[in-house]
C-alpha positions as MATLAB code, in Angstrom:
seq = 'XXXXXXXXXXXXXXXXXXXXXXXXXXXXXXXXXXXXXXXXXXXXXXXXXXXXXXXXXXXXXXXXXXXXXXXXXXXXXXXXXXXXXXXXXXXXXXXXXXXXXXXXXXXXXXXXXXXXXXXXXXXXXXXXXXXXXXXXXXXXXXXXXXXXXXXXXXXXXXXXXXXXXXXXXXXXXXXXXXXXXXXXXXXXXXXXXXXXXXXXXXXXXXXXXXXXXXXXXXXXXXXXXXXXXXXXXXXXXXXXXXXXXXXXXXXXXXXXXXXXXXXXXXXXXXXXXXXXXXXXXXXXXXXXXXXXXXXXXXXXXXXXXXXXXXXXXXXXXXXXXXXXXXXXXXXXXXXXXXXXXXXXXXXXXXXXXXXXXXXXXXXXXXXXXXXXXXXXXXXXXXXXXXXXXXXXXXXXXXXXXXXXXXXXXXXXXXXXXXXXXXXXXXXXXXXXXXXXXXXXXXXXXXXXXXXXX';
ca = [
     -49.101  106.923  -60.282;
     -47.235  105.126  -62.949;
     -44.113  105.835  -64.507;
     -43.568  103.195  -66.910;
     -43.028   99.542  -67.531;
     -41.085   97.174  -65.342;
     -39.382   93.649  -65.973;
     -40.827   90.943  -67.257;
     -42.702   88.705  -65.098;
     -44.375   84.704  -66.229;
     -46.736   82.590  -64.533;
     -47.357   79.202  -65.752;
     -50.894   77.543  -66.793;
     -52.068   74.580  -67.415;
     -53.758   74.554  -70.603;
     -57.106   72.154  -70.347;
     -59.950   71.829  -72.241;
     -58.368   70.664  -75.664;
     -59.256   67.869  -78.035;
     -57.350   65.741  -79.499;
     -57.299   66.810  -82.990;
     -56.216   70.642  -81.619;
     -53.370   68.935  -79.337;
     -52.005   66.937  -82.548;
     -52.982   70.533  -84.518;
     -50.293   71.974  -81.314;
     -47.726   69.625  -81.648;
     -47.239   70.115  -85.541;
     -47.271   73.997  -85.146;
     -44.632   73.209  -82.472;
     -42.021   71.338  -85.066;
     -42.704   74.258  -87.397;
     -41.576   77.039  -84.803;
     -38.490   74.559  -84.745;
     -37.906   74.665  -88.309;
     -38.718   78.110  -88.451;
     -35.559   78.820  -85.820;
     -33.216   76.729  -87.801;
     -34.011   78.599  -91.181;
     -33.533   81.837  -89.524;
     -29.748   80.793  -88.959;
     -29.471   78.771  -92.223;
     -30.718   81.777  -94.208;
     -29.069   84.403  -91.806;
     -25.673   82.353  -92.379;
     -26.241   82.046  -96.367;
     -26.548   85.854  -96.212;
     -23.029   86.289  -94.570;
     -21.253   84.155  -97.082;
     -22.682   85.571 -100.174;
     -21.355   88.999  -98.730;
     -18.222   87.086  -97.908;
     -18.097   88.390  -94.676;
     -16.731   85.391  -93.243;
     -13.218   86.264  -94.341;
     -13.685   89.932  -93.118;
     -14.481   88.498  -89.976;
     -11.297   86.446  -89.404;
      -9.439   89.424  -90.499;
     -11.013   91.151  -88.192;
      -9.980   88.846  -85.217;
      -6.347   88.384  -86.385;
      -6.209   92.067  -86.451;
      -7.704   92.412  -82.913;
      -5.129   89.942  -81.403;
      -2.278   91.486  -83.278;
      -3.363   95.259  -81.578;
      -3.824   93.207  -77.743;
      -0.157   91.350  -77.864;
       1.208   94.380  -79.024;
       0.109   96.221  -75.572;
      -3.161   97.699  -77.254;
      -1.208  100.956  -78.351;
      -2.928  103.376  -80.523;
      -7.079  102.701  -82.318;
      -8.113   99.381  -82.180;
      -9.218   97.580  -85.241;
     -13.305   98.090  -85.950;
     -15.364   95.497  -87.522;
     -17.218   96.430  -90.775;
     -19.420   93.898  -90.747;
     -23.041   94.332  -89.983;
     -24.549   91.234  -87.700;
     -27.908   91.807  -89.243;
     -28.781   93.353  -91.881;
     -32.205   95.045  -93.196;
     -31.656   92.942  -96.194;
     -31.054   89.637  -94.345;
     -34.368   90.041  -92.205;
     -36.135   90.586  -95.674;
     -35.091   87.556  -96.783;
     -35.216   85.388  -93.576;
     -38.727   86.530  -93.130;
     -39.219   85.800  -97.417;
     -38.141   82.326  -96.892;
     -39.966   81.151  -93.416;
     -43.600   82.925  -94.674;
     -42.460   80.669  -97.856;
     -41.646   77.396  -96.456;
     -44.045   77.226  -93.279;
     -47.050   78.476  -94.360;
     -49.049   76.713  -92.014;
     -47.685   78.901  -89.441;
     -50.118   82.413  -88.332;
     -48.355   85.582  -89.025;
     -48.075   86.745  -85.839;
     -46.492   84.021  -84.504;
     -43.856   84.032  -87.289;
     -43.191   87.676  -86.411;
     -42.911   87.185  -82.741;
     -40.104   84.314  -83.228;
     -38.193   86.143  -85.739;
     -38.234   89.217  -82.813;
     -37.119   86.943  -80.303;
     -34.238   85.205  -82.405;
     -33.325   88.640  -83.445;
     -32.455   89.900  -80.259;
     -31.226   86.624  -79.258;
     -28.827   87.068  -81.940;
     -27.311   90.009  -80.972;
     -26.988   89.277  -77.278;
     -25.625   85.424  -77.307;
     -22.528   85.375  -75.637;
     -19.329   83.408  -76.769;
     -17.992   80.896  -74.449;
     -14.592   81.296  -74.691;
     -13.574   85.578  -74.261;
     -15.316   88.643  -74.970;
     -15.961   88.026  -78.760;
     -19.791   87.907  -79.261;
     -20.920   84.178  -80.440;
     -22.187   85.623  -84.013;
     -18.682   86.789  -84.785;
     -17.239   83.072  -84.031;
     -19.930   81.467  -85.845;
     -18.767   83.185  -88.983;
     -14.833   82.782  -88.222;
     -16.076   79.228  -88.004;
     -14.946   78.879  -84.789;
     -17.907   76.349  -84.067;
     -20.825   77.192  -81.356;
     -23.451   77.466  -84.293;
     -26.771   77.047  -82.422;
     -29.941   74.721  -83.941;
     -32.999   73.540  -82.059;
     -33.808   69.452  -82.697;
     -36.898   69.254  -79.925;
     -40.406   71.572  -80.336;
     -40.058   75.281  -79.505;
     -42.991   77.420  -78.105;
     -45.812   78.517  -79.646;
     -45.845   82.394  -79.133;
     -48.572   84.506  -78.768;
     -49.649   88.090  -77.561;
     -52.575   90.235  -77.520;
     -52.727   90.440  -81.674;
     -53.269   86.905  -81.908;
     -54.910   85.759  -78.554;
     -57.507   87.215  -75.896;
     -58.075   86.158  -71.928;
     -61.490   85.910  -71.381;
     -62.279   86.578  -67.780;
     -64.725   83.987  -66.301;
     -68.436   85.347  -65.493;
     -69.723   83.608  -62.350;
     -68.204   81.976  -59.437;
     -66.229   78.498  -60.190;
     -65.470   79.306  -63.679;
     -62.021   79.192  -64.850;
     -60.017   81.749  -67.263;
     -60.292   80.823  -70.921;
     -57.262   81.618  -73.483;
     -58.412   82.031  -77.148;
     -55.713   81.843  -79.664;
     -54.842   81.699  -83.374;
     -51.690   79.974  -83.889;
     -52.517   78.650  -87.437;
     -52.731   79.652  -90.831;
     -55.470   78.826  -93.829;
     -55.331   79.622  -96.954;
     -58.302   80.703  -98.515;
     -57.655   81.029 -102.491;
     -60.974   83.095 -102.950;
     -59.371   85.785 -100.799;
     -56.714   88.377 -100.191;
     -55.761   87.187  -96.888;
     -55.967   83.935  -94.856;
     -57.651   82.603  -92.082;
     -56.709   80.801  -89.241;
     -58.435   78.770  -86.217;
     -59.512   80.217  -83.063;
     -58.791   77.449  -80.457;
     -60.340   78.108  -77.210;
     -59.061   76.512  -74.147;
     -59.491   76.539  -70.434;
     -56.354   77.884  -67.802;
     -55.862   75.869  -64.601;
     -55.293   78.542  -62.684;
     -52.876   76.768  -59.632;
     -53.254   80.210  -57.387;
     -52.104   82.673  -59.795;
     -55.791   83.585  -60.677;
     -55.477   87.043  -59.322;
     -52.839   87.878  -61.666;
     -54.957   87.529  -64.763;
     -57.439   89.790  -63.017;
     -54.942   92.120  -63.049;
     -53.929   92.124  -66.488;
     -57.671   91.989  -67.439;
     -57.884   94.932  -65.295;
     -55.205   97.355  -66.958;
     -53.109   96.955  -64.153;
     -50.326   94.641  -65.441;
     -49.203   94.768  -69.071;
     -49.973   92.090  -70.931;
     -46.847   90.917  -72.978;
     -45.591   88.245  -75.506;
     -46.387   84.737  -74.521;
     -45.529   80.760  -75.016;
     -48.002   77.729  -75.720;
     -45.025   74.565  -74.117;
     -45.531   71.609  -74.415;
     -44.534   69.232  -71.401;
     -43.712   65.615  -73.256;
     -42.564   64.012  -69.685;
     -46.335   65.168  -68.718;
     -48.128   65.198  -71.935;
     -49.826   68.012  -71.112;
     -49.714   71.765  -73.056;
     -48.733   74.815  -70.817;
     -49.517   78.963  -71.446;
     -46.662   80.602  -69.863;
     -47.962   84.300  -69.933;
     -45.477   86.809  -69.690;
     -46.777   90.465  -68.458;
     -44.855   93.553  -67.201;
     -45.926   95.640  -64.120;
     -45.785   99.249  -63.992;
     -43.800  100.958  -62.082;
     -44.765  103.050  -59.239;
     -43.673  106.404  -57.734;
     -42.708  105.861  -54.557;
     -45.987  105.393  -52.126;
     -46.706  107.985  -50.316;
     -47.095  106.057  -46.803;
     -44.033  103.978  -47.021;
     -40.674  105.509  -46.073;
     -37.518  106.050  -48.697;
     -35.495  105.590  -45.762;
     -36.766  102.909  -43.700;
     -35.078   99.526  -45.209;
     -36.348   95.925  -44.556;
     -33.443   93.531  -44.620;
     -33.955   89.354  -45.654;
     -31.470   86.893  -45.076;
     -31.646   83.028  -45.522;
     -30.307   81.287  -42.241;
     -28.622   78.487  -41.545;
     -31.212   77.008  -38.295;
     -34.477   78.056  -39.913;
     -35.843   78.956  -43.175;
     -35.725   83.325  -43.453;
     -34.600   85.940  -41.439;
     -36.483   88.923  -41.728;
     -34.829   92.129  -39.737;
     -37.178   95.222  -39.590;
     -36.249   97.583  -36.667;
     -34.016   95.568  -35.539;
     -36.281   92.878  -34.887;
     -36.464   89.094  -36.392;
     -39.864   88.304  -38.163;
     -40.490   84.973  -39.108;
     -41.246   84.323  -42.855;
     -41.868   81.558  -44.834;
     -42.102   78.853  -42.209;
     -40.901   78.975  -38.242;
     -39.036   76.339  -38.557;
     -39.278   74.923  -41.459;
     -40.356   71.399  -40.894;
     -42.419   71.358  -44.077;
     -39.617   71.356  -46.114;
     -37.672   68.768  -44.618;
     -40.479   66.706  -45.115;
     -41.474   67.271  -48.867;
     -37.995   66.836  -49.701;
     -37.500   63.225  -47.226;
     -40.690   62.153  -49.198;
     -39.545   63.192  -52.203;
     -36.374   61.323  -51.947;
     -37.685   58.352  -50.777;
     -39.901   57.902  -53.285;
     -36.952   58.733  -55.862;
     -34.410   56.147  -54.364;
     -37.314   53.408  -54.002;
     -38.073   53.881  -57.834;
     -34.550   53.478  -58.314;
     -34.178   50.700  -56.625;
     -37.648   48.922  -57.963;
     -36.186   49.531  -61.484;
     -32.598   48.160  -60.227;
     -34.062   45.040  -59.827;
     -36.698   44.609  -61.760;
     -37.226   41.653  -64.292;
     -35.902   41.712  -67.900;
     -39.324   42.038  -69.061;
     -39.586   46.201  -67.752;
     -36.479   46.986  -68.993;
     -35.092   47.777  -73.041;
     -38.094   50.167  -73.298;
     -35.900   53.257  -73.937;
     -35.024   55.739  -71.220;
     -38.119   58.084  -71.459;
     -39.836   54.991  -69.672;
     -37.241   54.439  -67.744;
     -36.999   57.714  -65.791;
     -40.095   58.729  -66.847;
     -41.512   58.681  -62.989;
     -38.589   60.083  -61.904;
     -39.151   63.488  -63.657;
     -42.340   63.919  -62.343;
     -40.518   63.603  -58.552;
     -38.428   66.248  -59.977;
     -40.892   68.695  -61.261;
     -42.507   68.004  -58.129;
     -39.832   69.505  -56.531;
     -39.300   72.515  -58.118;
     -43.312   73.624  -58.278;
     -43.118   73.166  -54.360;
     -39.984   75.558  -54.063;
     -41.420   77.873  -56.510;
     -45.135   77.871  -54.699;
     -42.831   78.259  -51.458;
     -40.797   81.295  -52.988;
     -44.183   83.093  -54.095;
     -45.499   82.547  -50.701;
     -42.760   83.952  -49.449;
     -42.756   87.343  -51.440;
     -45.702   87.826  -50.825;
     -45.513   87.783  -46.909;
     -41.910   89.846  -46.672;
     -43.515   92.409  -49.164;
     -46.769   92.661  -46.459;
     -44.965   93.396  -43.729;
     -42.754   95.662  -45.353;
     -46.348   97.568  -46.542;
     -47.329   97.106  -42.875;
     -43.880   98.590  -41.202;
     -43.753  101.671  -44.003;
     -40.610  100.157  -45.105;
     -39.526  101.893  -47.886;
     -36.675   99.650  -49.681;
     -36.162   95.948  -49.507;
     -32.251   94.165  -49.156;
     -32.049   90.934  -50.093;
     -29.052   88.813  -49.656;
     -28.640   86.406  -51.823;
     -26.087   83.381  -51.427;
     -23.738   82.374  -54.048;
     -21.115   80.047  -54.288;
     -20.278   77.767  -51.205;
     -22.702   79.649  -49.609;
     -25.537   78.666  -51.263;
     -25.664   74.772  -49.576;
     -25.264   75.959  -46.147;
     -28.792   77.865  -45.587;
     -31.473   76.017  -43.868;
     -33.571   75.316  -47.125;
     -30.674   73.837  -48.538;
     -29.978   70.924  -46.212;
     -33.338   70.563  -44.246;
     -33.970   66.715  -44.912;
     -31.516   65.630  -46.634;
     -29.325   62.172  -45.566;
     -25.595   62.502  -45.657;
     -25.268   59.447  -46.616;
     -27.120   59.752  -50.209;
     -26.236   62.714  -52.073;
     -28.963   64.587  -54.096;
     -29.601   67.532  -56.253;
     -32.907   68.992  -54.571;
     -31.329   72.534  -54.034;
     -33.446   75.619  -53.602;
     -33.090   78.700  -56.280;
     -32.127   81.729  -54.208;
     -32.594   83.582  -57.234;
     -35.923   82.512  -58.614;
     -36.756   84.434  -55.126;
     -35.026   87.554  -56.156;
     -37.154   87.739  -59.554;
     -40.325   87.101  -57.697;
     -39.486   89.837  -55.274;
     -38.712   92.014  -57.986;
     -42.129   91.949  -59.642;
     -44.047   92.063  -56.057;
     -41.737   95.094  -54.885;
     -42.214   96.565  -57.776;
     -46.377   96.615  -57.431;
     -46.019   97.725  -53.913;
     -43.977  100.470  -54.751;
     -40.643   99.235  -52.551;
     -37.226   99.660  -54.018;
     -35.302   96.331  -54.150;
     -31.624   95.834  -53.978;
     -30.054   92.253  -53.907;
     -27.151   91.727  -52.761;
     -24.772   88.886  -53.698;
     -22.786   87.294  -51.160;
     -20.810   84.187  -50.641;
     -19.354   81.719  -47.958;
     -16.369   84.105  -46.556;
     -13.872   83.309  -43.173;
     -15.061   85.813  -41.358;
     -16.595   84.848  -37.600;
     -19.979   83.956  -36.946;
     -22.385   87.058  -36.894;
     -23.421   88.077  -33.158;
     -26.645   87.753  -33.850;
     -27.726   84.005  -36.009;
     -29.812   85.014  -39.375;
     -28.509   88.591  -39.306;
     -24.913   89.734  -41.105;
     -21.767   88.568  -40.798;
     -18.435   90.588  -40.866;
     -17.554   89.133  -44.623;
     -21.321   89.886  -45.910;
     -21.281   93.559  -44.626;
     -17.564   94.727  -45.859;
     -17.196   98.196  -44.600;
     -14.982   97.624  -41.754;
     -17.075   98.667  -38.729;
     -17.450   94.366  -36.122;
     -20.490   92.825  -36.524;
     -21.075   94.131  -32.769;
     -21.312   97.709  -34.280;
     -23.744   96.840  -36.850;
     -25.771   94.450  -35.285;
     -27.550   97.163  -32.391;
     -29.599   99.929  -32.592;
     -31.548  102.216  -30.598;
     -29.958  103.498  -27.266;
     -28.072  102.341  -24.303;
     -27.755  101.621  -20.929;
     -25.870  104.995  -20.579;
     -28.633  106.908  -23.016;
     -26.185  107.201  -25.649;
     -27.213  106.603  -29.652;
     -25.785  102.791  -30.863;
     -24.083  102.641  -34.412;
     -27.507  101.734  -36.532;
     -27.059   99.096  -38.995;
     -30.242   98.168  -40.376;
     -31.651  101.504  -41.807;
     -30.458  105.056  -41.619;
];
């Protein structure tokens, strides 16, 4: 049964299939989303000091630091000016349909919706103020784009056409463009067809085809290090009433160690999860980094001949290690989500903990340090929360209630048992010996529970 929607979820395709004039077609749409973002703050901005609200604005903030060092006695000062108007997004959108023409409708209204609530919700960095307010106190932080944005896209403007027999791929028609057509009302544009490399993620556009996930806005990227175009396609999944077979009360606990990858504690028992012991990730990341340092060190000395070409050709191999990287930890983290939400399905667990390590904490799990040298510092960490956000969605479709919880490197003792809590991570009071048994004694008598109630 559904309830609603739930958060918004992306999986990445390679877009394939494309000619050359449609790539160069791509790449020019791509400047004019650009453009398009900086007129929406040139106009927005031209809009505030016609209204003089610049001054207002100042006054405002003088005001509001008067009433603070004055111990923030009696109303504080309110701010009557508006950070968008309905007249300002009349004439933003006025002047982009204007200037960029070339541009579809629907894309233009989908980037004027996301820089809109962008807008409101940048934060300054320096206090509480938001960012608009110093923008207009001229206070700096005034944000432009200089490199291609996006292409967006949703279901008004594209369609995912499942494939018909076995071994065909996903296709993604879109119409990004605009034509006029001076005999006519209203313009055309180009429907550009193009095949999705699907990388494992297939069964996810099965489900939106299906009904089963919603199918939100989405992004045509380029990739200039790879010179290839990307649809990241953004979907929602409903949310689920809480399954019948799986248990409110029955709670699944994962932990990343610090001797193997993932602990995962149902029952009181250890399951192993995303690798035993974790050898294949000390070896992607030694081969990684060996290939990385041996480039570097090819370059170092190479003749004067391969070098002066700029830096893109430079470090150009380099990147590609990198990206590397991070589609191994990502394929790593969905394989992992996917295996602790299974045997939470399978055990009738009905919630999910997840501890997640911040701070110091963060470089001394397992999938941290596995392979790398002490001697050569790197960068190839592992995002702890990119496996928080996949959990999310997957908990989400199996109808388990998440919770993540945030922890860092504290001075408490070891935990009794390795993988499970410490005394810092718990912070109620009760030893880890307490926490860390369950079931009954040698005497008969009920242990303190601390996984589960």
């Amino acid at each position: 049964m559904t309830t609603g929607k739930g958060s918004i979820n992306v999986v990445r395709f390679e877009v394939v299939g494309l000619d050359s004039a449609t790539r160069e077609r791509w790449k020019a749409l791509a400047q004019s989303v650009k453009r398009v973002t900086n007129c929406f703050w040139r106009v927005w901005l031209a809009g505030h000091n016609q209204a003089g609200n610049p001054k207002r604005v100042r006054q405002y903030l003088a005001d509001l630091q008067t009433w603070h060092k004055d111990g923030a006695q009696g109303e504080p000062p309110v701010c009557e000016v508006q950070c968008l108007t309905t007249e300002m997004t009349s004439a933003i959108r006025a002047a982009v349909r204007s200037e960029y023409p070339e541009l579809n409708s629907r894309c233009i209204e989908l980037t004027l919706q996301v820089l809109g609530r962008r807008l409101f919700r940048m934060k300054s960095s320096k206090g509480a103020i938001p960012r608009w307010m110093r923008i207009l106190a001229d206070d700096g932080e005034f944000p432009s784009s200089a490199s291609p944005m996006p292409i967006p896209f949703d279901k008004g403007n594209s369609e995912i056409i499942v494939p018909t027999a076995d071994g065909e791929a996903f296709q993604l028609q879109v119409r990004v463009d605009r034509i006029e057509r001076p005999d006519r009302s209203y313009a055309s544009s180009t429907k550009d067809l193009c095949r999705l490399r699907s990388n494992n993620q297939s069964p996810i556009l099965w489900q939106i085809a299906n009904g089963e996930l919603i199918f939100s806005g989405s992004n045509l990227v380029y990739r200039e290090a790879k010179n290839k175009w990307f649809a990241h396609i953004y979907y929602q999944a409903r949310e689920r009433t809480e399954s019948p077979e799986l248990n409110a009360r029955h709670t699944a606990f994962l932990r990343p160690a610090q001797q193997q990858p993932w602990w995962l504690r149902i029952d009181g028992f250890h399951h192993f999860v995303g690798g035993r012991n974790g050898k294949h990730v000390a070896h992607t990341r030694q081969q990684l980094l060996t290939d990385r340092w041996g480039r570097q060190e090819s370059y170092k000395h190479a003749s004067s001949a391969r070098k002066g070409h700029g830096r893109d050709r430079a470090v150009g191999r380099i990147d590609k290690l990198q990206d590397r990287w991070k589609d191994f930890v990502r394929t790593a983290n969905q394989q992992l989500a996917q295996q602790v939400v299974a045997l939470c399905v399978e055990h009738k667990c009905g919630k999910l903990v997840y501890f997640q390590p911040t701070g110091a904490a963060r470089e001394t799990r397992f999938l941290h340090t596995a392979g790398k040298s002490p001697d050569r510092p790197d960068n190839s960490g592992w995002d702890w929360g990119q496996v928080g956000s996949i959990l999310q969605y997957k908990c989400q479709q199996a109808g388990i209630k998440l919770e993540i919880r945030k922890v860092g490197e504290t001075k408490a003792r070891p935990s009794v048992v390795e993988g499970a809590l410490s005394d810092g991570d718990l912070g109620d009071g009760q030893s880890a010996k307490e926490k860390c048994t369950s079931g009954r004694g040698r005497e008969g008598k009920p242990r303190t529970k601390i996984f589960g109630t």
